[in-house]
C-alpha positions as CSV (number, residue, x, y, z in Angstrom):
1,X,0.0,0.0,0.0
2,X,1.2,3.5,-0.8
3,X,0.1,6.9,0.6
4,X,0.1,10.3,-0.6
5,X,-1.0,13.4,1.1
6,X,-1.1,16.7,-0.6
7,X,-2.3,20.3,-0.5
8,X,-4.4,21.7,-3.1
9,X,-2.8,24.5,-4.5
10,X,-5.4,25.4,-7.1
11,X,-7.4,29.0,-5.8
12,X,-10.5,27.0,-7.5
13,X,-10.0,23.7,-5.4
14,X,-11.0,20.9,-7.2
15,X,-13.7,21.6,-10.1
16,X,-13.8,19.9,-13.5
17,X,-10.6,20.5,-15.6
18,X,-8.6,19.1,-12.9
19,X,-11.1,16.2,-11.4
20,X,-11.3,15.0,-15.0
21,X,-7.3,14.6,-15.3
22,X,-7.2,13.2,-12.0
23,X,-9.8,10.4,-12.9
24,X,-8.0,10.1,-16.1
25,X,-4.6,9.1,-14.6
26,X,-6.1,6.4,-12.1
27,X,-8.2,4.7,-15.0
28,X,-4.7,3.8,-16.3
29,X,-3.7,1.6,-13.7
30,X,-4.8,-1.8,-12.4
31,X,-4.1,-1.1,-7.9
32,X,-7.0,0.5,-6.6
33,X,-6.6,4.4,-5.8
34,X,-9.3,5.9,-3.4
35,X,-9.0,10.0,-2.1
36,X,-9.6,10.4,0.8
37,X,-11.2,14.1,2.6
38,X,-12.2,14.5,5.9
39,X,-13.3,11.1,6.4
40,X,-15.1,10.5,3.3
41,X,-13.6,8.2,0.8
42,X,-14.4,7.6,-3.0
43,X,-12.6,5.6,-5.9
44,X,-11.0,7.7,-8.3
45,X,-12.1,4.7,-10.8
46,X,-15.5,5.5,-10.0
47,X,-15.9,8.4,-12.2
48,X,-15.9,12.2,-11.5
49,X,-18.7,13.0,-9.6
50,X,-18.2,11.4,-6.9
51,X,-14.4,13.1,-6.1
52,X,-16.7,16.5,-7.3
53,X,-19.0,15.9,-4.4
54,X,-16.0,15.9,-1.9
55,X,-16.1,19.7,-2.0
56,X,-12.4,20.0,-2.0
57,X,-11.4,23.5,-1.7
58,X,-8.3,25.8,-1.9
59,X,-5.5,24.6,0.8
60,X,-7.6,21.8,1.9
61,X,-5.9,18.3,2.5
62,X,-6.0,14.7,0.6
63,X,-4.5,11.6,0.8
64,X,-4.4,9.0,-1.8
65,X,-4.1,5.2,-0.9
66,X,-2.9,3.0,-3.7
67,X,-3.1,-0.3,-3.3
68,X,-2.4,-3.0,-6.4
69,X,0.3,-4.8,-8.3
70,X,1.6,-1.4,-9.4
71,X,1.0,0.5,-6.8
72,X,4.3,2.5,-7.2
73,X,3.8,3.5,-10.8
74,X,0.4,4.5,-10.2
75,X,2.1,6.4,-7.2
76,X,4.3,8.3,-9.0
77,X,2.1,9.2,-12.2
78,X,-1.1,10.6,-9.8
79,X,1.3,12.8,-7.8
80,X,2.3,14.1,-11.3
81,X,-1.3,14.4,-11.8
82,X,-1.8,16.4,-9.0
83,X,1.1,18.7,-8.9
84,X,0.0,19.2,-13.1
85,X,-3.5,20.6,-12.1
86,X,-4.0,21.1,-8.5
């Protein structure tokens, strides 16, 4: 299992452009990759409305829990994802 916390850096928070490229980079791995926000938790394989409904704002907190056979990749490619458009 991997683990990745980050800020959101985006004055927007998260909204469409960036939710969509977020959902985009999880689809292309097989580990499960799940966002969690102050205790809720959704699948970023689920599709984009369901990390929309988080609410996630400007400088709020989020940690990603990866858990598959590559886990590391998909580590490495969503924190790109993140730092990309958040």
């Amino acid at each position: 299992m991997e683990k990745l916390t980050y800020t959101i850096k985006d004055r927007d928070g998260m909204h469409a452009r960036p939710a969509g490229a977020v959902i985009k980079a999880a689809g292309g791995f097989k580990s499960s990759i799940e966002l969690v926000h102050k205790d809720r938790k959704v699948s970023l394989k689920g599709g984009i409305f369901g990390l929309l409904g988080l609410g996630i704002r400007f400088g709020d907190e989020i940690v990603l829990i990866i858990e598959g056979e590559d886990e590391k990749e998909a580590l490495e490619a969503m924190s790109k994802a993140f730092n990309d458009n958040l």
